[in-house]
C-alpha positions as CSV (number, residue, x, y, z in Angstrom):
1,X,0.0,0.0,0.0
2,X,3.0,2.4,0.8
3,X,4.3,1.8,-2.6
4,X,0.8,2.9,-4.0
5,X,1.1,6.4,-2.8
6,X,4.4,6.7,-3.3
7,X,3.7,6.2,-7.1
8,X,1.2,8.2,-7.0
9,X,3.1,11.1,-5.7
10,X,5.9,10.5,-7.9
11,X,3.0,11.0,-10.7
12,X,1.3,13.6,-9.3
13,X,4.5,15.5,-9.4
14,X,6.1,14.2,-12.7
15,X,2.8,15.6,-14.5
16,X,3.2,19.0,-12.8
17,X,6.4,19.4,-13.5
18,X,6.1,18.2,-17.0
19,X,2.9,21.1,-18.0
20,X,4.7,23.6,-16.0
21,X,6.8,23.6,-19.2
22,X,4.2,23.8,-21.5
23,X,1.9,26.5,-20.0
24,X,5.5,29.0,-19.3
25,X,5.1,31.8,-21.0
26,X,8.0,34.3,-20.7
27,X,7.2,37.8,-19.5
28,X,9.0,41.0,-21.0
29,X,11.3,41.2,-18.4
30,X,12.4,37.8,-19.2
31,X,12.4,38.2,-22.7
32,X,14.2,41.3,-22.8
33,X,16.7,39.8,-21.1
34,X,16.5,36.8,-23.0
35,X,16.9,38.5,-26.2
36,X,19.9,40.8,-24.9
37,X,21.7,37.8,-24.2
38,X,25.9,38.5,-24.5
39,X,25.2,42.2,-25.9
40,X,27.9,44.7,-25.3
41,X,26.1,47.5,-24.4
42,X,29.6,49.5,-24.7
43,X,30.0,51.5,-27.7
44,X,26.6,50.3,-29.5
45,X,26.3,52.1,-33.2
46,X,23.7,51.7,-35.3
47,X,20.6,53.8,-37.1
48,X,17.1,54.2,-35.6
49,X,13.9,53.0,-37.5
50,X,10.7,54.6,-36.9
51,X,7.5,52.6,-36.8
52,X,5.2,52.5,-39.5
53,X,1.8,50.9,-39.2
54,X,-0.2,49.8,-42.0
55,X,-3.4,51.8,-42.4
56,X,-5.0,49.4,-44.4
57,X,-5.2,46.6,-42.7
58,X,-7.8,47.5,-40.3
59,X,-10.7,47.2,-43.1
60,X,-9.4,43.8,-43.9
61,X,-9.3,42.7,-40.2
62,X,-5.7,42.3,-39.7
63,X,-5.3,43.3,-36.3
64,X,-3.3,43.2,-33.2
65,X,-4.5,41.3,-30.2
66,X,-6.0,44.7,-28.8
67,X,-7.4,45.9,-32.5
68,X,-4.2,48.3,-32.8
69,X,-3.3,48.3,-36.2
70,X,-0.2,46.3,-37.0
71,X,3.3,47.5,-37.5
72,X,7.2,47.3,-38.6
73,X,10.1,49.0,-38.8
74,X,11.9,49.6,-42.0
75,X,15.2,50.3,-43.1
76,X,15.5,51.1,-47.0
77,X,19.5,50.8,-48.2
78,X,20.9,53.5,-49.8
79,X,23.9,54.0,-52.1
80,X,24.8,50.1,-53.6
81,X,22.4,48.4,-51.3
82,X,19.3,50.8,-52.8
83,X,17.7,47.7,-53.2
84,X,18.2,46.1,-50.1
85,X,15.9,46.8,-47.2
86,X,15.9,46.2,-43.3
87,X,12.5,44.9,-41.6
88,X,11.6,44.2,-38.2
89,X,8.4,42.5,-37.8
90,X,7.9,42.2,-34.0
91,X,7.0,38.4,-33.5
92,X,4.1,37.7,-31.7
93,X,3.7,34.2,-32.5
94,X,0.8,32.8,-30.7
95,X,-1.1,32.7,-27.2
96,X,-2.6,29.2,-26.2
97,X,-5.0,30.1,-23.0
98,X,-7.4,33.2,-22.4
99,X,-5.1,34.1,-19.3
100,X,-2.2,34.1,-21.7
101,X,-3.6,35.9,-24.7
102,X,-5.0,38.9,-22.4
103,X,-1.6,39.2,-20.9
104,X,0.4,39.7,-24.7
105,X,-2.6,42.3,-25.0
106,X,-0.6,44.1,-22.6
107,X,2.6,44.1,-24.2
108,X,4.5,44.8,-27.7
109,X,3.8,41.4,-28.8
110,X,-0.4,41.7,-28.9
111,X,-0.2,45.5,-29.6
112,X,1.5,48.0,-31.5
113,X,0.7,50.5,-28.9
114,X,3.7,48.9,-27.1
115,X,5.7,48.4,-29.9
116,X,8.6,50.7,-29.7
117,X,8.3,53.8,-31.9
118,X,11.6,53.8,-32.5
119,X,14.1,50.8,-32.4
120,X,17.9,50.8,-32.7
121,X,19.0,48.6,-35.9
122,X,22.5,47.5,-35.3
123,X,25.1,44.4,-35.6
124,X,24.7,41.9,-38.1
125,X,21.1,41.6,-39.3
126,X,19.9,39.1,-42.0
């Protein structure tokens, strides 16, 4: 009988442990630093990129999260890279629960009125 419960424990918290992965979602704090991972902030160069959002796609129902319209940043080349552009289209992948879904509402991945308005482009981009 002892060994009953202890397997059942030993379940119990095995399958806890095991959706605790799946249900993590990352906050920004996290994913800030997540994403600034072995960055020298020491002598940083780049360009900044304003945001544009896309007028359009309200009519057509593509929104944010919140209903903000969407957005990206855009670099255009210049000089021998005319034709080559920069974009940054802020991932917001996708939310799996209610409780996780209202929270990217909150933040620059469910709205573009979090995004930032302007965003430093620098290091190696492709």
């Amino acid at each position: 009988m002892k060994f009953l419960w202890v397997g059942i424990v030993v379940v119990l918290v095995f399958t806890k442990w095991a959706n605790g992965f799946e249900e993590h979602s990352f906050n920004e704090t996290e994913l800030s630093w997540l994403e600034g991972y072995g960055e020298s902030k020491a002598a940083v160069t780049g360009v900044m990129v304003g945001l544009t959002l896309i007028p359009g796609a309200g009519a057509k129902g593509a929104v944010c999260l919140d209903g903000t319209l969407p957005g990206y940043h855009l670099h255009r080349g210049y000089g021998s890279g005319a034709n080559s552009w920069l974009i940054q289209l802020e991932g917001g992948g996708w939310c799996n629960t209610i409780r996780n879904c209202a929270y990217r509402k909150t933040t620059r991945r469910g709205s573009s009125k979090f995004m930032e308005k302007q965003l430093l482009f620098t290091g190696i981009q492709s």
